[in-house]
LOKOL-18325 format. One line per 8 residues: their letters; for each residue x negated, y negated, z negated of N, C-alpha, C. Coordinates in steps of 0.05 Angstrom, whole numbers, always signed. Example, Ala and Ser with C-alpha at 12.3 -4.5 7.8 and 13.67 -1.06 7.14 Angstrom:
2
AS	-264/+114/-156/-246/+90/-156/-264/+66/-156  -257/+45/-142/-273/+21/-143/-258/-1/-157
This chain:
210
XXXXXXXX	-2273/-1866/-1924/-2300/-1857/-1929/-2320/-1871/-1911  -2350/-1876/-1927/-2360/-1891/-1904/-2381/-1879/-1887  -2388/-1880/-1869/-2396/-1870/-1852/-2427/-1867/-1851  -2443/-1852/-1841/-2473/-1865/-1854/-2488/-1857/-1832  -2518/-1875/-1820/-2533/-1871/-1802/-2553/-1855/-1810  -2577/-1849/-1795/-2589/-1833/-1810/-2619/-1844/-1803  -2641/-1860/-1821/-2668/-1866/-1813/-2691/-1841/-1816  -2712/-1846/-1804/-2733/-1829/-1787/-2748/-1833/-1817
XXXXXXXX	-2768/-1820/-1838/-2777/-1824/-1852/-2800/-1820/-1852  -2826/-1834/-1855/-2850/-1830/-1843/-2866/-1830/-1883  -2893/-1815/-1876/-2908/-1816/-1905/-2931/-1837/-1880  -2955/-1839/-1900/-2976/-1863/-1897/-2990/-1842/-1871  -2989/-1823/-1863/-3011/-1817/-1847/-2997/-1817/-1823  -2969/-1829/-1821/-2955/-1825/-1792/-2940/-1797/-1785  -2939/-1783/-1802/-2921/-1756/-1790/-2894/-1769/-1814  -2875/-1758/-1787/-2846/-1757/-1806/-2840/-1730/-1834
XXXXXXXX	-2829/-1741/-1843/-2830/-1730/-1870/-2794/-1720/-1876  -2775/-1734/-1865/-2744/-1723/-1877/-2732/-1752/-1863  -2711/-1751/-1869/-2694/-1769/-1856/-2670/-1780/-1880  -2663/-1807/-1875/-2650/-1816/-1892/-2626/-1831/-1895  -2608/-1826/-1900/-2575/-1830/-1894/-2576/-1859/-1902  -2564/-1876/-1885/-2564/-1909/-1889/-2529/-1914/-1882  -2515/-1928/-1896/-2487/-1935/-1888/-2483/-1950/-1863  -2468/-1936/-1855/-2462/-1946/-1816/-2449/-1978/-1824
XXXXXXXX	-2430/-1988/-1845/-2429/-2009/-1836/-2450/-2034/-1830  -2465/-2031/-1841/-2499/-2042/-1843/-2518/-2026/-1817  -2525/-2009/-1809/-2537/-1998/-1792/-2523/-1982/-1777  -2505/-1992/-1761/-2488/-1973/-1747/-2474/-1996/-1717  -2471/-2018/-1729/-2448/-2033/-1725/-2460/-2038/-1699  -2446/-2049/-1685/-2447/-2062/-1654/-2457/-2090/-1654  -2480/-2096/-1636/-2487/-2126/-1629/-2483/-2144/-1616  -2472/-2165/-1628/-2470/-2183/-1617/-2488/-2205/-1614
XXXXXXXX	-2491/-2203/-1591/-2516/-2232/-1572/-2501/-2258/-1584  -2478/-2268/-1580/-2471/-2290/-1585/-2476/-2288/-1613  -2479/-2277/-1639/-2470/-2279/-1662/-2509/-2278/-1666  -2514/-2269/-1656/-2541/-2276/-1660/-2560/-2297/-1654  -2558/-2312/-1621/-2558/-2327/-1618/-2548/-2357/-1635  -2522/-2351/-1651/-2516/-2370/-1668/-2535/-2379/-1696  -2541/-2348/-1704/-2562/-2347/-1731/-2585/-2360/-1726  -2603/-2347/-1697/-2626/-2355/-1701/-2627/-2387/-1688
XXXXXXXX	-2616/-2398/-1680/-2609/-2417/-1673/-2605/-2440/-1701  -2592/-2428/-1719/-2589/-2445/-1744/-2615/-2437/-1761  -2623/-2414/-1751/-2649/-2408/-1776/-2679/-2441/-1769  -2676/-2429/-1728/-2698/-2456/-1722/-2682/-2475/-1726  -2659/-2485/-1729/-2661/-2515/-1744/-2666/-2522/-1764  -2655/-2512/-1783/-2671/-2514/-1810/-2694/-2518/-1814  -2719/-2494/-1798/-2739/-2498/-1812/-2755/-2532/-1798  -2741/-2542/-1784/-2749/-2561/-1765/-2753/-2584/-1796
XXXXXXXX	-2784/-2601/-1802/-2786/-2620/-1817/-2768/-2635/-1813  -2757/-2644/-1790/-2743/-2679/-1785/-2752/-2700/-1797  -2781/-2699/-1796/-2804/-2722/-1815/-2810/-2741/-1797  -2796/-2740/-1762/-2805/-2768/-1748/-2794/-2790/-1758  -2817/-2813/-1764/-2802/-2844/-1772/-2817/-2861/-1751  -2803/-2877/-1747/-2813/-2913/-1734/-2803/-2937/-1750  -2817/-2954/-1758/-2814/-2970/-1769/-2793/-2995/-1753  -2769/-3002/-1753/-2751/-3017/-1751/-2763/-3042/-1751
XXXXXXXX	-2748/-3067/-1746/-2759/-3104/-1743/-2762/-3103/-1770  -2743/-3095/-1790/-2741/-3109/-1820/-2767/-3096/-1836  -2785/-3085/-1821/-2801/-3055/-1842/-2837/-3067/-1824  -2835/-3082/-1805/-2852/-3088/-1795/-2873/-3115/-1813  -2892/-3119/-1800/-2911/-3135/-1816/-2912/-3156/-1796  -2902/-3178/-1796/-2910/-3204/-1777/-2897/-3225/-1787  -2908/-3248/-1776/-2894/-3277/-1783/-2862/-3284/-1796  -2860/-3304/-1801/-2839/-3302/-1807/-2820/-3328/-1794
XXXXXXXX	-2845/-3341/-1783/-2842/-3365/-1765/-2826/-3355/-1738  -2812/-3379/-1720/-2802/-3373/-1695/-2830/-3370/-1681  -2835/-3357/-1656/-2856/-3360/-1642/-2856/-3392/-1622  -2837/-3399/-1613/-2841/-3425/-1601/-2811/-3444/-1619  -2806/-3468/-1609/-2780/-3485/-1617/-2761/-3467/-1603  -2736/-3479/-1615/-2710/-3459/-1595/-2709/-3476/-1567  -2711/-3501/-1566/-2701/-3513/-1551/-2720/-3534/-1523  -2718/-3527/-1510/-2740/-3561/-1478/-2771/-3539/-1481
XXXXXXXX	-2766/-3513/-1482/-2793/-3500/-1480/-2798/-3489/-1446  -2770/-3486/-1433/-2776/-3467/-1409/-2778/-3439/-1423  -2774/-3428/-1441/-2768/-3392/-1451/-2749/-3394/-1459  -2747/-3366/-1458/-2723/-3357/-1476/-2724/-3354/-1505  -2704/-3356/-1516/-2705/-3362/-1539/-2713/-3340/-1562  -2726/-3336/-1577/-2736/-3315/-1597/-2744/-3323/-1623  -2732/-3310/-1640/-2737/-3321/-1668/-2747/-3311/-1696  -2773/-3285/-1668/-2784/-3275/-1699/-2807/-3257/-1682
XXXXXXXX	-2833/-3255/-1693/-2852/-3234/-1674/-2853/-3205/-1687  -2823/-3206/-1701/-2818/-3174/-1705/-2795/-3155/-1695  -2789/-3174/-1671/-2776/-3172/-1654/-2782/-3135/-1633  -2768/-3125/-1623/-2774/-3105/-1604/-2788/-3112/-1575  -2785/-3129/-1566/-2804/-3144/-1544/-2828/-3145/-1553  -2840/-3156/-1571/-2861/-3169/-1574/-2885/-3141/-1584  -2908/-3144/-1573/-2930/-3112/-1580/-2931/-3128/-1612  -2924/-3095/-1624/-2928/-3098/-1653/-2901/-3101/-1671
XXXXXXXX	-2889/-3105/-1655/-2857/-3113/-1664/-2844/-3077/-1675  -2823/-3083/-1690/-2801/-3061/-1694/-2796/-3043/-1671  -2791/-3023/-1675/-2783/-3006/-1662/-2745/-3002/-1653  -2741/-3007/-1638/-2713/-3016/-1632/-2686/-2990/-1645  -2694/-2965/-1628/-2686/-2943/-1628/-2700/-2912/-1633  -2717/-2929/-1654/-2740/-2898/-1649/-2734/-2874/-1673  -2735/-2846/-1670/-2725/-2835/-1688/-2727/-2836/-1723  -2710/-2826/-1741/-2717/-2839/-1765/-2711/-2803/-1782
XXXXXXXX	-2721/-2803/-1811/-2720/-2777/-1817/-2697/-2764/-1815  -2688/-2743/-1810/-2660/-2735/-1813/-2663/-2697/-1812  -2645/-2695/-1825/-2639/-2663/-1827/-2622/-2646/-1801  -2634/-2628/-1791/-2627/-2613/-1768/-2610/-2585/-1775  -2598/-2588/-1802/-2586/-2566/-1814/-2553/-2562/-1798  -2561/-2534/-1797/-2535/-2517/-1779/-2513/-2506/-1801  -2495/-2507/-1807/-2471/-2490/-1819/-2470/-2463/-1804  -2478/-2437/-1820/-2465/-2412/-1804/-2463/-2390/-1837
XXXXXXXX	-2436/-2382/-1830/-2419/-2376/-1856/-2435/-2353/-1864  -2435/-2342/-1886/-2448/-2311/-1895/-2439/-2293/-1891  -2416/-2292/-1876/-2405/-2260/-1866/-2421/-2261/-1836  -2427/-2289/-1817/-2433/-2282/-1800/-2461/-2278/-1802  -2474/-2289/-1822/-2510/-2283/-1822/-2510/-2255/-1822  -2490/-2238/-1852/-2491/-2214/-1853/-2488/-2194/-1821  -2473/-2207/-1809/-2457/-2185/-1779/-2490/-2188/-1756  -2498/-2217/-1766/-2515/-2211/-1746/-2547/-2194/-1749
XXXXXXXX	-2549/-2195/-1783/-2568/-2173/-1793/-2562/-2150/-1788  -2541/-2136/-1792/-2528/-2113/-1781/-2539/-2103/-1762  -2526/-2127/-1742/-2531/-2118/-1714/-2552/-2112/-1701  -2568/-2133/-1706/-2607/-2125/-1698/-2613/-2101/-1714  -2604/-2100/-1738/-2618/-2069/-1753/-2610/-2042/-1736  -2592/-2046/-1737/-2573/-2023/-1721/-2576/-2025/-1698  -2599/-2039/-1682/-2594/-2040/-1650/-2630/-2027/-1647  -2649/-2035/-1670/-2677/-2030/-1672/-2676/-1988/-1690
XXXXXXXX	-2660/-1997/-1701/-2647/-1961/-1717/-2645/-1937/-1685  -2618/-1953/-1673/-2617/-1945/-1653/-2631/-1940/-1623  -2652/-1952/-1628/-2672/-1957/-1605/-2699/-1926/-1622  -2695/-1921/-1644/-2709/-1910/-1663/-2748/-1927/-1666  -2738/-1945/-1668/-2756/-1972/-1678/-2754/-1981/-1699  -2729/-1971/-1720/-2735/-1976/-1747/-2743/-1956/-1763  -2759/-1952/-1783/-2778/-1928/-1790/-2778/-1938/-1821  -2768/-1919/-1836/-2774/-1927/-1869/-2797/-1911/-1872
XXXXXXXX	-2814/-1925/-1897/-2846/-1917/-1895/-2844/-1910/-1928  -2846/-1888/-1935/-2857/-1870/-1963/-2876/-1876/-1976  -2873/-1883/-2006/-2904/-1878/-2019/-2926/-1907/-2000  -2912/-1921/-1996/-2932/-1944/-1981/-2945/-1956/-2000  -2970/-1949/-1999/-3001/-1955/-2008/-3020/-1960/-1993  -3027/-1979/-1990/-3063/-1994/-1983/-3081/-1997/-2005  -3070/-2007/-2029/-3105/-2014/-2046/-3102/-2044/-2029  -3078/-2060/-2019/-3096/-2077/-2006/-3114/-2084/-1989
XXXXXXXX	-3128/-2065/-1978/-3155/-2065/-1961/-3137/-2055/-1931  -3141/-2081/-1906/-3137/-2084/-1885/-3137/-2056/-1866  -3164/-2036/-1872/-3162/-2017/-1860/-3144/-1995/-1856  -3129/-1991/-1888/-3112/-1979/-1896/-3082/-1984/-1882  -3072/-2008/-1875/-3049/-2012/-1863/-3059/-2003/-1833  -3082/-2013/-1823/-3082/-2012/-1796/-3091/-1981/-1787  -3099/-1962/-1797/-3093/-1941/-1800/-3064/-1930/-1805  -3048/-1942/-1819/-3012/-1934/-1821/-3006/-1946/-1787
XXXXXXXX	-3010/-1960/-1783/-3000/-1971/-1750/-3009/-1956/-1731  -3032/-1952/-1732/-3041/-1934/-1712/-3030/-1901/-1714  -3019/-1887/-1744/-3012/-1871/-1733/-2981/-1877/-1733  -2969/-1893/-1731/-2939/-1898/-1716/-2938/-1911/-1694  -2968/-1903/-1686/-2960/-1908/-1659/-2959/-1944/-1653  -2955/-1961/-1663/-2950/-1983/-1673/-2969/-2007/-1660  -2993/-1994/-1659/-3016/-2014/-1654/-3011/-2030/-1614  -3010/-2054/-1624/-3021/-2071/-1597/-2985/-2078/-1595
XXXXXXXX	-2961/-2070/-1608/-2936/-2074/-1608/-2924/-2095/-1635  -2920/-2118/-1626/-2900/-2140/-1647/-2892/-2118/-1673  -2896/-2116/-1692/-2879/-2106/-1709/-2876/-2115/-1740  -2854/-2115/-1754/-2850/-2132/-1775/-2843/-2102/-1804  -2861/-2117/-1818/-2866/-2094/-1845/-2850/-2107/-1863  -2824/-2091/-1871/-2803/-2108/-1903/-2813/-2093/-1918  -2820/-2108/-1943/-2826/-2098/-1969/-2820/-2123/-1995  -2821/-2104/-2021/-2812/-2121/-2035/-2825/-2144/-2041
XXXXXXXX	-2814/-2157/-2060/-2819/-2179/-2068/-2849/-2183/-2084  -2852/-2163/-2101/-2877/-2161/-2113/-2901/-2146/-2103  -2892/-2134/-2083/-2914/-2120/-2065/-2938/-2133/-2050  -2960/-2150/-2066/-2970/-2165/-2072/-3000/-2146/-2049  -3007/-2131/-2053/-3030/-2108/-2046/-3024/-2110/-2012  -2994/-2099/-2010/-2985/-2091/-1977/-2984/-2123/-1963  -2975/-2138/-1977/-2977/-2159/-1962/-3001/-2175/-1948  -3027/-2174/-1983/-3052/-2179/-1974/-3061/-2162/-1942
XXXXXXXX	-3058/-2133/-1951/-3065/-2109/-1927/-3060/-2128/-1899  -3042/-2131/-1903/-3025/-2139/-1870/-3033/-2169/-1860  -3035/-2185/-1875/-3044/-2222/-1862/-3063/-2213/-1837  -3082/-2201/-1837/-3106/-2198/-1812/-3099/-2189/-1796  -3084/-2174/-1799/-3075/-2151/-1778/-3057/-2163/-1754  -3069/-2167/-1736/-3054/-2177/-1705/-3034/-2172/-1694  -3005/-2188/-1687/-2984/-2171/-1690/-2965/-2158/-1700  -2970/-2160/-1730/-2966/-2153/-1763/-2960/-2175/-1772
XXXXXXXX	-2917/-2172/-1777/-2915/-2196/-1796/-2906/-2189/-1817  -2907/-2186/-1846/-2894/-2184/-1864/-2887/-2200/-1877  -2862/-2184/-1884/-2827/-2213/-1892/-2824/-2192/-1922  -2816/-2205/-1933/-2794/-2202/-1964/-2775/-2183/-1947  -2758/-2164/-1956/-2738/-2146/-1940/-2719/-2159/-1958  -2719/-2186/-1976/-2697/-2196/-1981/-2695/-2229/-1974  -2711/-2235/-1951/-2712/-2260/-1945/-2717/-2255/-1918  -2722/-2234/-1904/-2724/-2237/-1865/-2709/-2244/-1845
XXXXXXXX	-2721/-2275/-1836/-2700/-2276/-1823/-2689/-2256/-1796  -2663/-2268/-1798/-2654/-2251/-1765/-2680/-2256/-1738  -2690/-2284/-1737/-2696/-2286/-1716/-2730/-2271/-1714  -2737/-2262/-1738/-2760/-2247/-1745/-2756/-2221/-1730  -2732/-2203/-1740/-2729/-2181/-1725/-2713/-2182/-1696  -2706/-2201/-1685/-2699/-2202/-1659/-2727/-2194/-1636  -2750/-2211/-1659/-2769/-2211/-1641/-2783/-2187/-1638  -2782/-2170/-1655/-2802/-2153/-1665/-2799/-2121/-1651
XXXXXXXX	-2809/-2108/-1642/-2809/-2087/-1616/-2795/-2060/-1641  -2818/-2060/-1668/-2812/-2046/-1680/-2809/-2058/-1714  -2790/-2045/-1730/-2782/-2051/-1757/-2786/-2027/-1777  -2815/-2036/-1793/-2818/-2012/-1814/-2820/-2024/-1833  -2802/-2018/-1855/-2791/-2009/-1882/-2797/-2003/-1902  -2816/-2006/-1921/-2814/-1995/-1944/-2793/-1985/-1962  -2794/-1964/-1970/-2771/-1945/-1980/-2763/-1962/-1998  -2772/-1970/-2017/-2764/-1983/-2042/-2755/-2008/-2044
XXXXXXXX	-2765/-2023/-2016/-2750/-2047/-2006/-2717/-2044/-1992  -2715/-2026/-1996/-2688/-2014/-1975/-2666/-2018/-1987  -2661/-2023/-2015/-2647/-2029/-2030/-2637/-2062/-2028  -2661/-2079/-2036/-2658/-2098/-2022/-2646/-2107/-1997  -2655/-2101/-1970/-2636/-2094/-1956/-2614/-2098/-1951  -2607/-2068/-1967/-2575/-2075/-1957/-2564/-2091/-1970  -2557/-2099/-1996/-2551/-2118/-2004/-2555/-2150/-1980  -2573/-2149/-1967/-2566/-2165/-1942/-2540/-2170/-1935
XX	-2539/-2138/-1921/-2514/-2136/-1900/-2492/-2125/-1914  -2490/-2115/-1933/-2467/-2103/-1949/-2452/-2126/-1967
């Protein structure tokens, strides 16, 4: 049988409202620092461009002539001013585009969403939010923050995908990040003091970690 946690359930004006049974393997589980450290670690490589280029001798624009004879000059010998010595020349060793992508398997992405959920659950920093409505209009969220208490504290708002209104609500709002609750990364909620929920995103969710 599986075991189930239980979240804090808040309506829009900040008073709790009922509480809500969440499966302990997903919100229950034990954290691991190393397994997290591994995630967010592969999440910032990824998003890293790897768009540095330098243009190499063969990609450069110069003569095609030797700069002096090879031979009775007194120099050393050189046989092209697209050379890496010469100002203007190729770049010998300079970085070129490349991908900074990490391998980390999907049971461990899942263990390490777990674990931050269940450690912010456990801290009672994660808060599912009822009936979440703004109209869109900025005042309306920052009024929900202030009465959770929330205001002047990092905190990250999951909601769905089409929740188009709450998301507008939240861009202004300082401190206020809202993520997809089916695309956040780990390293989003590592950072974040507090984690509130949209009820209807919660589904999404677990399918995360389940």
């Amino acid at each position: 049988m599986i075991g189930m946690a239980e979240a804090r359930v808040y309506s829009m004006d900040g008073s709790e409202v009922g509480t809500l049974d969440l499966p302990e393997e997903a919100f229950g589980t034990a954290v691991s620092t190393h397994l997290l450290w591994e995630v967010v670690r592969a999440e910032q490589a990824g998003a890293r461009a790897g768009l540095a280029s330098t243009r190499g001798r063969s990609e450069v624009r110069a003569s095609g002539r030797k700069p002096w004879r090879q031979k009775h000059t007194g120099n050393a010998r050189a046989g092209s001013f697209a050379s890496p010595i010469w100002r203007g020349g190729g770049i010998a060793t300079g970085p070129r585009p490349r991908r900074f992508h990490l391998k980390v398997n999907r049971k461990v992405r899942r263990k390490a969403l777990a674990g931050i959920l269940s450690e912010r659950l456990g801290e009672g920093n994660f808060r599912v939010i009822r009936d979440l409505s703004t109209g869109g209009r900025t005042r309306s969220m920052a009024d929900l923050l202030k009465g959770m208490e929330c205001s002047g504290r990092l905190t990250v708002l999951l909601l769905e995908d089409d929740d188009e209104m709450a998301f507008r609500a939240a861009r202004n709002i300082p401190d206020l990040v809202a993520v997809s609750a089916a695309r956040v990364p780990v390293g989003t909620l590592v950072n974040a003091e507090v984690v509130l929920v949209a009820e209807g995103a919660l589904e999404s969710l677990k399918r995360r970690v389940m």
